[in-house]
N, C-alpha and C positions, 0 to 999 in steps of 0.2 A: 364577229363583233370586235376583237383584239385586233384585227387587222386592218378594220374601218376606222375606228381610230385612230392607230399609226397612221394610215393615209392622211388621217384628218390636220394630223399635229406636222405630217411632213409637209400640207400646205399654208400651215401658217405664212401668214406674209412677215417678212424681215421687220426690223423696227432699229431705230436708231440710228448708225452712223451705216450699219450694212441693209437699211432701207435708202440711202443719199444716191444720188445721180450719176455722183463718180463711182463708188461701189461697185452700183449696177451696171453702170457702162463697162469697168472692170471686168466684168463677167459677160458682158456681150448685149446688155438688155440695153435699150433705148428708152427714157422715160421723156415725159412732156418737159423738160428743161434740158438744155447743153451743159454739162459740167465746166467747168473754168477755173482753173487757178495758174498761178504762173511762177516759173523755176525762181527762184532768188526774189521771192515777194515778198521777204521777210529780210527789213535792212536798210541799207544802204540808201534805194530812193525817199524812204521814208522821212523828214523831219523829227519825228516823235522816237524812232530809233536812232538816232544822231545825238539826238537831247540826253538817248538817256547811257549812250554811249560813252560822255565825255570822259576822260580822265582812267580809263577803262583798255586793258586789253583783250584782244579777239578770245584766244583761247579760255581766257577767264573767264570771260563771261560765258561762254559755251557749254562751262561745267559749272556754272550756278543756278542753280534749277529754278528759283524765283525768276531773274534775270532771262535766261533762256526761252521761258514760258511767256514771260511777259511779249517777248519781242517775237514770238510764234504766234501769238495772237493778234498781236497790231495790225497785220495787213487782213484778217477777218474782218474783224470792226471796221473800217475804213473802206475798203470795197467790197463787202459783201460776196468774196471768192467761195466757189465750193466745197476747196479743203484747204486745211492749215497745211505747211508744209515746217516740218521741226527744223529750226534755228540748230543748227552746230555748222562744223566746216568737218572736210571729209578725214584732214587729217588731223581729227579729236582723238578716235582710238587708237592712233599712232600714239599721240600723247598719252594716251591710258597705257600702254604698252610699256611705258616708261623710255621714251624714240623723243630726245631732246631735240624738238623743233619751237619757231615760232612763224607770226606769221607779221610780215615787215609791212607795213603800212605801204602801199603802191608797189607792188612786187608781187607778196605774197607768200603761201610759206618757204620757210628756208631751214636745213636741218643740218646741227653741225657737225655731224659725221657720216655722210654719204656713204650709201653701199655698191662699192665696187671692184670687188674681190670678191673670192670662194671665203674667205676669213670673215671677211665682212658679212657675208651672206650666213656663215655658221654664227657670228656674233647675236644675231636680229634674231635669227629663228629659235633661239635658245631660250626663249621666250614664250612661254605658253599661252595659248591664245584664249585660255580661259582665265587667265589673269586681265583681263578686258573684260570679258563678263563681269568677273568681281570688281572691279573698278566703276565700272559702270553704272551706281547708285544713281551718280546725279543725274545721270542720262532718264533711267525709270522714274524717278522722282519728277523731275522736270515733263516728261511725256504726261505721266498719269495726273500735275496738275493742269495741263493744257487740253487734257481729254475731257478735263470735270468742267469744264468753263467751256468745251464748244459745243456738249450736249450732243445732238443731232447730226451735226456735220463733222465729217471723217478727219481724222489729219494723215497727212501722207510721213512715215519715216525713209529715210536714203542713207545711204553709202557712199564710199568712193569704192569703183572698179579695181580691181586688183592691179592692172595695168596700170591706173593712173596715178594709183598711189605708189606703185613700182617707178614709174619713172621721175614721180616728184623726187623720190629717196634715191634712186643711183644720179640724178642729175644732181640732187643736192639744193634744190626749188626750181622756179619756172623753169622751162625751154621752148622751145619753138619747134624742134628738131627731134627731141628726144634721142639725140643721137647715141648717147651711152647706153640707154636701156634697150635699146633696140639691137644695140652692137655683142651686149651680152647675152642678146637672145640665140646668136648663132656662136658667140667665140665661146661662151661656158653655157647651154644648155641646160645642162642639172642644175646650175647654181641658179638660175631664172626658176625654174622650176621652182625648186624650194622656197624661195624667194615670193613667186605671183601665190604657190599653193600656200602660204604662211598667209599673205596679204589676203585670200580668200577665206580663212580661218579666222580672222580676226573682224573681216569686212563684217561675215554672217553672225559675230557675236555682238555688233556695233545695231546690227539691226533686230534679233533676238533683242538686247534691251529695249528698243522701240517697242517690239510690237508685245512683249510682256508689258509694256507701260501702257499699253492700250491704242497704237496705231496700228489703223485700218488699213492700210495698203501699205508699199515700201517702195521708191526708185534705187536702182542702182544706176549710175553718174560715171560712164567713161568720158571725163572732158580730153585725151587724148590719144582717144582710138582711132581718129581720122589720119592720125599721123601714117599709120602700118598699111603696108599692103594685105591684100585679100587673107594671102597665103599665111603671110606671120600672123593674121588677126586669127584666123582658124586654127594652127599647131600649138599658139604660144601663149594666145588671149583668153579664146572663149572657153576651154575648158576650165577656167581660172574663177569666171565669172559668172559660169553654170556651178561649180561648188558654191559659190557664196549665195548664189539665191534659194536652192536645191533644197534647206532644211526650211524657210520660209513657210510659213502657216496660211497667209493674207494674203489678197493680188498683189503681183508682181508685174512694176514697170520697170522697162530696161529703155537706157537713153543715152546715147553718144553724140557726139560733133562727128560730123564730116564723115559719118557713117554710109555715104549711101552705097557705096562699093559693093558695102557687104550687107547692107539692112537685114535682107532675109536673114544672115546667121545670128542677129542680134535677138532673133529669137529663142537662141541656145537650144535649141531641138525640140521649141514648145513647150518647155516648161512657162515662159512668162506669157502672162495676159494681156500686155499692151507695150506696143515700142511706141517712144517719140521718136519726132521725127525733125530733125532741123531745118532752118529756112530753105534750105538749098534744093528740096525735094517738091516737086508738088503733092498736095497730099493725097489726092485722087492716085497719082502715078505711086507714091507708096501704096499704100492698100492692095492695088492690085498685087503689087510684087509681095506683099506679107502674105496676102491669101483671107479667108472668108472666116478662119476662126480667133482673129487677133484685133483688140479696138488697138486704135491709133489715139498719138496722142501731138498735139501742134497745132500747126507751126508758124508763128505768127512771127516775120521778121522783126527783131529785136530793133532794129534799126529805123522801121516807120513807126515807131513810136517817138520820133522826130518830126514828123511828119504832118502835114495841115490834117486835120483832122477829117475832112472828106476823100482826101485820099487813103488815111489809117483804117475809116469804115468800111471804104469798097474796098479793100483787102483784107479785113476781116469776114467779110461777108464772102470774099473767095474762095479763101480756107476753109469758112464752116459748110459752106455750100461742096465741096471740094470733103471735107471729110463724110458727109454723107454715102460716100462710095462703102467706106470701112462698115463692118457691122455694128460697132459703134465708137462715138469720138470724143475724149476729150479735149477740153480748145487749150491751148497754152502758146506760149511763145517757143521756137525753135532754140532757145536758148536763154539765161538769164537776163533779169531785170537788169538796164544799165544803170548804175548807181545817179547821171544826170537827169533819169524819166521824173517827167512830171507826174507825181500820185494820180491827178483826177483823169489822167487819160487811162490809167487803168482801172480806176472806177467808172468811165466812160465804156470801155471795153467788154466788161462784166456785165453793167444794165445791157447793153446792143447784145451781149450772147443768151442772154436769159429773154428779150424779146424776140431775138431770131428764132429759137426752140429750134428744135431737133431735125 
């Protein structure tokens, strides 16, 4: 009788954000809707995030939890997306860290004391990465009221990879090249080390505060792993960024640029549940290379969202038909929102993926 039971309570069906479309896809299941939501949906294209932007800076507002919450839910309301995706920038818990950056209006961040030296590298790590944890009030504050206000539908929390947070700090902000970080990767080895494994310490306390504030899944965000070869992405990257997701409770997406090289290792040895996958791939042709126990998630060129709108369909409608290969697919863009998109094409984008179904 005790055991019929148990069976009974272990088939309860989910309810809430871990009964939603993305969730489940997460896990492999395919329900009668496409999940959709998109990188950088929260921002910049927006007018209503602009308004309430003014006179405001980035990092500021990232750690004001009214503020933060407010502009994690705009693009909900507005297109009717799957999941929220949390409003900060990757390098927030750098600033919890007490890592004096800002982030320059058309540039992007900038930090004023680069780490590029062995000293440099002892200076940074001298820093406990659960002094982020502790810091990180406004981060749980913020998530838990964005959670109470979406109800039913999931929000996604992210990171920055340890890599790309490593090479924003030894370049000192933007590059192209990542030439210094990459140069430390072979001329001081330990000091990299120390270095990505700190950055991966700190990644996973950035996402620990998410998903204690009650987010349902988490991306981790290499915007400059495309730069590396195969070889340095495997010795010097991904054990970096297998620590950071590694304590993670919730599904786990993993998502890089210019990843196709390596896609398969972008699944860190199968710990995460879904890779995206950028425009540059087809997504059928990913799938196959991921294999049959991993959804996908893309990839919609960022770039025909410029585009007459009969042409933006039939290429949506490539992709979703095209993700069908994966066992299951979330739809997104290959890469963020560009701050020029017009709103209603990605309200346009969301009705067409919720008609196309599955």
């Amino acid at each position: 009788m005790l055991s019929d039971i148990s069976n009974d309570l272990d088939q309860v069906a989910p309810t809430g954000p871990a009964a939603s479309a993305l969730v489940r896809a997460l896990h492999g299941e395919r329900s009668d809707r496409l999940p959709v939501w998109f990188m950088r949906q929260a921002g910049r294209s927006l007018p209503e995030y602009r308004e309430l932007r003014v006179g405001t800076r980035m990092l500021d507002v990232c750690l004001e939890p009214e503020l933060a919450a407010e502009i994690t839910l705009q693009p909900v309301r507005r297109h009717g997306v799957d999941a929220a995706v949390f409003f900060s920038d990757i390098v927030v818990p750098l600033r919890l860290a007490g890592i004096e950056v800002e982030i320059e209006p058309g540039r992007g961040p900038v930090f004023a004391h680069p780490v590029r030296s062995t000293a440099d590298v002892d200076r940074i790590t001298m820093v406990d990465p659960a002094e982020v944890a502790a810091a990180a009030a406004p981060i749980r504050e913020a998530v838990a009221m964005v959670c109470r206000e979406l109800g039913d539908t999931p929000l996604v929390g992210f990171a920055g990879a340890p890599f790309t947070l490593a090479a924003y700090l030894v370049e000192g902000g933007p590059s192209k090249e990542h030439l210094r970080a990459r140069a430390m990767m072979h001329a001081d080895p330990e000091s990299w080390h120390r270095l990505a494994g700190w950055l991966a310490e700190v990644s996973a306390a950035f996402l620990k505060a998410q998903t204690d504030g009650g987010a349902s899944a988490v991306q981790l965000f290499d915007s400059w792993a495309g730069s590396l070869s195969v070889a340095d992405y495997r010795a010097f990257v991904a054990p970096h960024s297998t620590a950071a997701l590694a304590g993670v409770t919730v599904p786990r997406i993993h998502f890089g640029v210019g990843t196709d090289r390596f896609l398969t290792d972008m699944r860190l040895g199968g710990i995460v549940d879904a890779v995206g996958v950028d425009w540059r791939t087809p997504l059928d042709e990913a799938a196959q290379l991921l294999g049959p126990d991993v959804t996908v998630q893309g990839n919609i060129d960022p770039a025909l969202l410029q585009a007459p709108w009969p042409v933006l369909e039939a290429h949506v409608h490539d992709v979703i038909n095209r993700g069908r290969v994966a066992r299951a697919h979330i739809l997104n863009l290959g890469h963020g929102v560009p701050p020029d998109t017009d709103p209603e094409v990605l309200t346009r984008i969301v009705a067409l993926a919720h008609e196309a179904g599955v």
